[in-house]
Every structure is written in C-alpha cells, then in structure tokens.
MIRO-364776 format. One record per residue (C-alpha): residue number from 1; x, y, z. Coordinates in nm, 4 decimals. Each point is the difference from the previous one (the first is absolute). Example, Ala and Ser with C-alpha at 12.3 -4.5 7.8 and 13.67 -1.06 7.14 Angstrom:
REM residues 2
<r seq="1" east="1.2300" north="-0.4500" up="0.7800"/>
<r seq="2" east="0.1370" north="0.3440" up="-0.0660"/>
***
This chain:
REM residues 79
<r seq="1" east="-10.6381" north="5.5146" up="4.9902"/>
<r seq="2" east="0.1096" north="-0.1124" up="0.3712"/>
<r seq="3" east="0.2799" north="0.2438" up="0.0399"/>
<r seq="4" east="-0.0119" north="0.3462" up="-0.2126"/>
<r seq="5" east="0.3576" north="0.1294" up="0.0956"/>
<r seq="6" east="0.2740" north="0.0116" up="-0.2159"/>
<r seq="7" east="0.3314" north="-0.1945" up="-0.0169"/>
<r seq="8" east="0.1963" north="0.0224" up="0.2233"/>
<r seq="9" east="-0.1714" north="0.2603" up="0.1864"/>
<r seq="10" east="-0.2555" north="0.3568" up="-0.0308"/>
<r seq="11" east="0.3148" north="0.2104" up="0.0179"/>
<r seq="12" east="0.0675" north="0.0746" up="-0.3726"/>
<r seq="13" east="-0.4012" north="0.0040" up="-0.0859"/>
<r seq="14" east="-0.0015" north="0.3643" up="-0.1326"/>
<r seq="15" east="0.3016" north="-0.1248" up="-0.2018"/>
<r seq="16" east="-0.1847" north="-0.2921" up="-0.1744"/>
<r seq="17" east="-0.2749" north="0.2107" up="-0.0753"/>
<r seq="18" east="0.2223" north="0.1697" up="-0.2502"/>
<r seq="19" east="0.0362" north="-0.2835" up="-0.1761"/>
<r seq="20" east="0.3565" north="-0.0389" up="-0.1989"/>
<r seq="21" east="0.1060" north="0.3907" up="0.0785"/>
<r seq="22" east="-0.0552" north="-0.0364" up="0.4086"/>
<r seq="23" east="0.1837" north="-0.3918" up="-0.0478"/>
<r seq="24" east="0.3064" north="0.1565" up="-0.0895"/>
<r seq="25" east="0.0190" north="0.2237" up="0.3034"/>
<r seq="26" east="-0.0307" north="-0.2516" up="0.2742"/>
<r seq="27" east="0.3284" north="-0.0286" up="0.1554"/>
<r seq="28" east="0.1400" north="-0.3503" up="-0.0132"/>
<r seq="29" east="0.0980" north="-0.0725" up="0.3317"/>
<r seq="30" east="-0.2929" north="0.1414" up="0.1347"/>
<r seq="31" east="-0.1391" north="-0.2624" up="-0.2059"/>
<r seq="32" east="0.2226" north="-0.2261" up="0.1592"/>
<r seq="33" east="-0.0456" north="0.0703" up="0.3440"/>
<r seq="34" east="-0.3940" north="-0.0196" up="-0.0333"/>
<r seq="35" east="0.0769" north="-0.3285" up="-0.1321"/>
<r seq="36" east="0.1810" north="-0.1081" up="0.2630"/>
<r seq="37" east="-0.1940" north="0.0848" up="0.2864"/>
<r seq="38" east="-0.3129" north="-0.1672" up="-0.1793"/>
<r seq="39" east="0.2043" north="-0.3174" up="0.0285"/>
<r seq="40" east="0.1748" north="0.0158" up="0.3156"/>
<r seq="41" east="-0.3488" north="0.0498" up="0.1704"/>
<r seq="42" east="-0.1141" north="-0.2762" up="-0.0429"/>
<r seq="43" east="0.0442" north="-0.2005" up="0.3231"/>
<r seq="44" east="0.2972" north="-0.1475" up="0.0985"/>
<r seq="45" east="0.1887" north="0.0741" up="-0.3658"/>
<r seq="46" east="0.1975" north="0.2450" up="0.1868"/>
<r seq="47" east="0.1927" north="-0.1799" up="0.2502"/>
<r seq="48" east="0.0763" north="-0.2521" up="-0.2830"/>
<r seq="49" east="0.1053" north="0.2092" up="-0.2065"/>
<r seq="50" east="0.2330" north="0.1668" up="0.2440"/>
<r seq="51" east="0.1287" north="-0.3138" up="0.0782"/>
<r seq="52" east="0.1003" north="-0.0937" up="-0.3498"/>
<r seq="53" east="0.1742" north="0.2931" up="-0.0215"/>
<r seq="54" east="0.2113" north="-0.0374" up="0.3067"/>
<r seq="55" east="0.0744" north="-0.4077" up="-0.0418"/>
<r seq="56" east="0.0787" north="0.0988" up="-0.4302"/>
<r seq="57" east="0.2996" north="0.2260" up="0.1961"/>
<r seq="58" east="0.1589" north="-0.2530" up="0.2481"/>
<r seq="59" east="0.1710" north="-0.0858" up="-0.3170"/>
<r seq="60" east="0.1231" north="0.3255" up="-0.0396"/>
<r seq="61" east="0.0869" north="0.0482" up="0.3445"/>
<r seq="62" east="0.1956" north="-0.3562" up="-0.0079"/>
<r seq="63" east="0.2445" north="0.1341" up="-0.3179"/>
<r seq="64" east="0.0547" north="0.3474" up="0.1785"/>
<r seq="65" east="0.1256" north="-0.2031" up="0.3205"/>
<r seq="66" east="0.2364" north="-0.2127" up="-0.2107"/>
<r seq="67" east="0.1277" north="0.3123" up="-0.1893"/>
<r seq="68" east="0.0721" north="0.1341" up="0.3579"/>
<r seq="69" east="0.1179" north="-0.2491" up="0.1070"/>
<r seq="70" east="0.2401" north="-0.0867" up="-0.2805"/>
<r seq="71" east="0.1372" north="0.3832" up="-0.0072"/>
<r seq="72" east="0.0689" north="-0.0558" up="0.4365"/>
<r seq="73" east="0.1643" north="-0.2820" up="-0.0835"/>
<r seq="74" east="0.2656" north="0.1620" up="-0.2979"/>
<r seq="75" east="0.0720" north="0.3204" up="0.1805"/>
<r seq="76" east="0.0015" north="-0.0987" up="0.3667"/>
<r seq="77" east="0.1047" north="-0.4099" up="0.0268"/>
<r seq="78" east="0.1791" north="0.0343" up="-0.3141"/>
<r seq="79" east="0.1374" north="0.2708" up="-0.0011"/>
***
C-alpha cells in the first residue's frame, strides 16, 4: 500500500473504526467539506473552479440587469 490514509481524509478515522455504528455518526457536510478541500488542493483546480463559478453567473447577472432595466423603464419613462 503507497498511501494508508483514508478517503477523503484521517479526520473521521476513530469513526471508521466503528464500523457501520461510527458510519452513521459522521456528519455529512463534514463529509463534504473534507471532500472538497481534498479536491480543490490539488494545484491550480481552485482558481478554475472559482472561475466557473463566476463566468456560470454573468448569465444571471445579464437577466437581473434586463429585469432592472425593464421595471426603470415602466415606472419612470413610462410612466
């Protein structure tokens, strides 16, 4: 065995050790987070993935301008 840690990380060891009992009573998104920082270390993952993130909203952002927009444009020119 190269590596002898557990997946995703030594935090929940004691836990595992309990088998199916000490399973049960690992919180999930403590789970989750350890999860998550295993994969965002590796290098440069986290930049990209911060950068899908903010390039998925620009569409959001564009449809909260228009609604903005549209609503100026009904009470103030229209109005």
């Amino acid at each position: 065995i190269i590596d002898d840690d557990l997946f995703p990380s030594n935090k929940y060891k004691d836990k595992l050790e309990k088998g199916s009992e000490g399973i049960e009573q690992i919180n999930q998104w403590g789970l989750f987070a350890e999860y998550c920082k295993l994969n965002l270390g590796h290098e440069g993952l986290l930049w990209r993935t911060v950068l899908t993130i903010c390039l998925d909203q620009m569409h959001n952002i564009y449809l909260f301008f228009l609604l903005k927009a549209r609503t100026y444009l009904v009470n103030a020119v229209f109005n």
